[in-house]
C-alpha positions in Angstrom: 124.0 -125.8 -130.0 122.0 -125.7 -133.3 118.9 -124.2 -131.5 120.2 -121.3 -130.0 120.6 -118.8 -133.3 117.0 -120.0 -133.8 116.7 -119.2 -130.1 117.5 -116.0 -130.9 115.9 -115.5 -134.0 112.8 -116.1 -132.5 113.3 -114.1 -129.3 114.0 -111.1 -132.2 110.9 -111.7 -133.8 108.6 -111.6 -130.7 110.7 -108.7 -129.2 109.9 -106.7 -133.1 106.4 -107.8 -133.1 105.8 -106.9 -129.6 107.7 -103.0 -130.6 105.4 -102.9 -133.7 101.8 -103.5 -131.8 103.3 -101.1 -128.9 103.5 -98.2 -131.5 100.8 -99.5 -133.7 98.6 -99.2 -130.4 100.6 -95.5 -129.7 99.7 -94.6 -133.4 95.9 -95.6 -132.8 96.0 -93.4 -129.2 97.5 -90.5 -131.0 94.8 -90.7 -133.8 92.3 -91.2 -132.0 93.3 -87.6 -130.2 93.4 -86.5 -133.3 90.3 -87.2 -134.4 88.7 -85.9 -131.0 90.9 -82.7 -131.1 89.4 -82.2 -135.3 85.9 -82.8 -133.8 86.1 -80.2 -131.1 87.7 -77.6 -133.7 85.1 -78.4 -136.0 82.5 -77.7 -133.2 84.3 -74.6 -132.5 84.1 -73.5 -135.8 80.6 -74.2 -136.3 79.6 -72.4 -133.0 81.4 -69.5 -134.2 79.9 -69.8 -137.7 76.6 -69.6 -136.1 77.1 -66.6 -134.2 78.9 -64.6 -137.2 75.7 -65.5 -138.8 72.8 -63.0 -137.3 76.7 -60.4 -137.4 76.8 -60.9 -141.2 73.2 -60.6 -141.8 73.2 -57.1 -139.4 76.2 -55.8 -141.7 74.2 -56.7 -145.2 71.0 -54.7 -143.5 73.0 -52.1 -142.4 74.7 -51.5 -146.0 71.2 -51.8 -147.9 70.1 -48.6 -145.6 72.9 -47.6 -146.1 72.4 -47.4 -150.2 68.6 -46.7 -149.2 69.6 -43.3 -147.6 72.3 -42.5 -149.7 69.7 -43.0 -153.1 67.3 -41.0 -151.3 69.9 -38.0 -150.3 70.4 -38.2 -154.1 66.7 -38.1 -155.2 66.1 -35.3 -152.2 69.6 -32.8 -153.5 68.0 -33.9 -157.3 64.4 -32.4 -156.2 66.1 -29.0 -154.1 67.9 -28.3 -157.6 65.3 -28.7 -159.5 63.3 -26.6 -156.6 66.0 -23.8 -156.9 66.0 -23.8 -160.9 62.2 -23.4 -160.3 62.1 -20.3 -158.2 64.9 -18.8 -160.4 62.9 -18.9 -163.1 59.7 -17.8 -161.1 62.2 -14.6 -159.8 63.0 -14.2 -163.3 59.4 -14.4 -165.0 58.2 -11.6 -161.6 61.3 -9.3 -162.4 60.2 -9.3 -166.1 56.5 -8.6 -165.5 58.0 -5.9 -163.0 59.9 -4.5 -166.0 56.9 -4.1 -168.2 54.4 -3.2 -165.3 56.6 0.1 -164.2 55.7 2.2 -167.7 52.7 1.5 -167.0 53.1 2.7 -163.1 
C-alpha cells in the first residue's frame, strides 16, 4: 500500500536517469561529429591555403613587373623627350649657323 508511490517514484527516477544518459550519450555522438566534421573543414581549409599560396605569391611577382615595366616605360618616354628637346635644339642651333653661313655663300 505505502510502497507503491515509492514504487513509482523510483521507477520515475530510473526511467529520467536512463532518458538523461540516452541523450547525454546522443549529445557526446553528435559532438563528437562535430568535432570530426571541424577537423575535416579545418583540413580543407588548410589544403586550400596551401595552394592559394605559390597563387598569391605569382600575383605579388606579377604586380612588381608590373611596376618594374611601367617605371621603366616612364624613365624610357622621360629619355625620348629629352631626346626630342635635344634634336630641336640641334635643328635650331644648324638652321641658325645656316642663317649666318648664306651671306657668306
Amino acid at each position: 500500500g505505502k510502497m507503491a508511490p515509492l514504487r513509482e517514484k523510483l521507477e520515475r527516477s530510473r526511467v529520467e536517469a536512463e532518458t538523461a544518459q540516452e541523450s547525454r550519450r546522443k549529445l557526446e555522438a553528435h559532438l563528437e561529429e562535430a568535432t570530426e566534421e571541424r577537423g575535416r573543414t579545418v583540413k580543407a581549409l588548410e589544403e586550400m591555403e596551401g595552394k592559394m599560396a605559390p597563387l598569391r605569391e605569382k600575383l605579388e611577382r606579377s604586380r612588381v613587373e608590373a611596376e618594374t615595366a611601367q617605371e621603366s616605360r616612364r624613365k624610357l618616354e622621360a629619355h625620348l623627350e629629352e631626346a626630342t628637346e635635344e634634336r630641336g635644339r640641334t635643328v635650331k642651333a644648324l638652321e641658325e649657323m645656316e642663317g649666318k653661313m648664306a651671306p657668306l655663300r
